[in-house]
C-alpha positions in Angstrom: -2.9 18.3 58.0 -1.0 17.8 54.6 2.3 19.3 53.9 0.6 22.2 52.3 -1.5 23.4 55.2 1.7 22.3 57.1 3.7 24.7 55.9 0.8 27.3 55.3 0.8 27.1 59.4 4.5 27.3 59.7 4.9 30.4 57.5 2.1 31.9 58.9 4.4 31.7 62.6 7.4 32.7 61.0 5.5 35.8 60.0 4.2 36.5 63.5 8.1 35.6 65.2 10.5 36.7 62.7 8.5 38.9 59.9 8.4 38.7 56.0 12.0 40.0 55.6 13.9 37.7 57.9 11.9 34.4 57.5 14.8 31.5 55.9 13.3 28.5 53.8 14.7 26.5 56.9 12.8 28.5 59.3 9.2 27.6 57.7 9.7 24.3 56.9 11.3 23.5 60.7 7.8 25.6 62.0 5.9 23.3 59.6 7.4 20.5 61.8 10.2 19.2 59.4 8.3 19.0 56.1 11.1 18.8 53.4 12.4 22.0 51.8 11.4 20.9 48.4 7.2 20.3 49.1 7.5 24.4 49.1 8.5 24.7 45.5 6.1 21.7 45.1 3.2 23.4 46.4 3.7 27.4 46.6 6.7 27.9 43.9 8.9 29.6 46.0 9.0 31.2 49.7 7.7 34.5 48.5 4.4 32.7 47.4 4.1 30.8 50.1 5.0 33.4 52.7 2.4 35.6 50.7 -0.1 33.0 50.5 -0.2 33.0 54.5 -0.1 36.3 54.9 -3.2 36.6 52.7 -4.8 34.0 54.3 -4.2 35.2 58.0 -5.2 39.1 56.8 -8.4 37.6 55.9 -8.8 35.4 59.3 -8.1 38.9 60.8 -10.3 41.2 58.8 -13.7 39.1 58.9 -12.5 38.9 63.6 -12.2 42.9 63.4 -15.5 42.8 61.4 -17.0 41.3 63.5 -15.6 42.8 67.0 -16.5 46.2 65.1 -19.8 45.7 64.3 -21.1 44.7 68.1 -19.6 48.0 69.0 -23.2 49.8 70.2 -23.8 50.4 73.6 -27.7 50.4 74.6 -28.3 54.6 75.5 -24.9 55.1 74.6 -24.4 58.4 72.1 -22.6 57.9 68.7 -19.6 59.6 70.1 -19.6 57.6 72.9 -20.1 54.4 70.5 -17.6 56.0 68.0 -14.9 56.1 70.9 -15.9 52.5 71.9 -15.1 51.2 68.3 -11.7 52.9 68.1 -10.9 51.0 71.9 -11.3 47.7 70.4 -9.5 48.6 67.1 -6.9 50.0 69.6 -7.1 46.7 71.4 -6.5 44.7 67.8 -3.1 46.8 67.2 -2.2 45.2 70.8 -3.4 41.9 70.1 -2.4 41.5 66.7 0.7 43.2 66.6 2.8 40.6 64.6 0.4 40.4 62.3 0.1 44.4 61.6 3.8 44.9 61.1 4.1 42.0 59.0 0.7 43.8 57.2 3.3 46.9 56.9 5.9 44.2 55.3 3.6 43.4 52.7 2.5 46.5 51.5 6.4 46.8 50.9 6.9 43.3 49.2 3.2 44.2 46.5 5.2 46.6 45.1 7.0 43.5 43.7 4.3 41.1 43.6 1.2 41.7 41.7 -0.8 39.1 43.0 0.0 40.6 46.3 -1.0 44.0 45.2 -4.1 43.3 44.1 -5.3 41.1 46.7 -4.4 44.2 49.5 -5.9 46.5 47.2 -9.1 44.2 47.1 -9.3 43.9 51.0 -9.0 47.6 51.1 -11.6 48.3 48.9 -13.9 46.1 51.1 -12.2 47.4 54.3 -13.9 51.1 53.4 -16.9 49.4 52.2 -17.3 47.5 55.6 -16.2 50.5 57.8 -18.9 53.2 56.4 -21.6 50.0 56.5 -20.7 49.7 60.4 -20.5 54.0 60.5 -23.6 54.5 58.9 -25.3 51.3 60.5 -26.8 50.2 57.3 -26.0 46.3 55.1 -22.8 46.6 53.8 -24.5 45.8 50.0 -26.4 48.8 50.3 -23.5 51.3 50.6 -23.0 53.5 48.0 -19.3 54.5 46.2 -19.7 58.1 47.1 -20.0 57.4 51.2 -17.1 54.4 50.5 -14.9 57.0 49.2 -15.3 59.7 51.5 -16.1 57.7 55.4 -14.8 54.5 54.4 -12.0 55.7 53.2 -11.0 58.6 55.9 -11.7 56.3 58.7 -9.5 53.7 57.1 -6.6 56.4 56.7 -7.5 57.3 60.4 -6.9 53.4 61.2 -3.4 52.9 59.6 -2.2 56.3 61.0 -2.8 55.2 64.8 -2.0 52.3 63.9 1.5 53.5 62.9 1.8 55.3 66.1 0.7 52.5 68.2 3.0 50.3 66.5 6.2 52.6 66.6 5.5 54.2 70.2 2.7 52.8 72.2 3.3 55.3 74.9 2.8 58.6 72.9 0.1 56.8 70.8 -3.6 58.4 71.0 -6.4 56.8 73.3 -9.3 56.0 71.7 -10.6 59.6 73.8 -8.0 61.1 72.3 -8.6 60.0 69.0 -12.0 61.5 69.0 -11.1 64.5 70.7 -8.7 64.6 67.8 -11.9 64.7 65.3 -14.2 66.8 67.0 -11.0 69.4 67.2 -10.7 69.1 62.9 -14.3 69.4 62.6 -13.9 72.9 64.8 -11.4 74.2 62.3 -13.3 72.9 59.2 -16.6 74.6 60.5 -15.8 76.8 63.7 -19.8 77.2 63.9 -20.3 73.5 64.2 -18.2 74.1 67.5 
């Protein structure tokens, strides 16, 4: 590797260790294994763009892996509840698994109030992020997904997915199962239409 994609690597660590906030100029270029402090204004311009630059690049590794684990999520016989709940294990699993990279996430959404190119890079992969998640809840090719059914399940599952992920991150112990979770639904949809229930 060059000294870009070293410290693009070393950054990206610092993220996972020590978050967007606390990471020094020393720290990434001693994770990049010693490259100089000057090859970051060289390459990136400053820490914020590099630190930005690897946390857009590993949100992206991590959205196309969740895409992926989420759209292998149907058991043969299994109902679409029972599928539904399965999906929300594994994205339960991901808060677990990734959890450096979802609070560093949260540390972003912070820092694009400052950054524009930040902003509108998160605000892209959201867009796609409802786009994807009503193409694997409906089942159908992502391209064939229309704005309305992005706007309304794309959107209200993603809203479902950062608030347990908020509760996962901040207490893991109180945080909702993925049972709970659509226990949770099936009790909002009683309440929207008591007849359904």
């Amino acid at each position: 590797m060059g000294n870009r994609e070293d410290l693009l690597a070393g950054a990206r660590r610092c993220l996972e260790e020590k978050g967007w906030a606390r990471t020094t100029i020393r720290d990434i270029t001693a994770a990049a294994g010693g490259v100089s402090m000057a090859a970051i204004g060289y390459h990136f311009g400053s820490r914020e763009a590099l630190l930005n630059a690897a946390l857009i690049e590993a949100i992206d590794e991590w959205g196309a892996e969740t895409g992926r684990s989420l759209s292998g999520h149907a058991e043969p016989g299994a109902t679409p509840a029972e599928q539904y709940e399965a999906m929300w294990a594994r994205i339960i699993e991901s808060f677990i698994a990734h959890r450096p990279l979802w609070i560093a996430s949260f540390e972003a959404f912070l820092q694009a109030e400052h950054y524009p190119e930040l902003r509108r890079h998160l605000a892209s992969g959201q867009a796609e992020g409802r786009r994807g998640l009503a193409a694997i809840l409906t089942g159908v090719q992502e391209d064939t997904v229309g704005d309305d059914v992005t706007r309304t399940l794309g959107a209200v599952q993603m809203a479902l997915m950062g608030g347990v992920m908020t509760q996962w991150l901040l207490d893991p112990e109180q945080a909702p199962s993925a049972a709970q979770v659509v226990a949770g639904l099936r009790a909002i949809v009683g309440i929207l239409d008591p007849e359904a229930g």
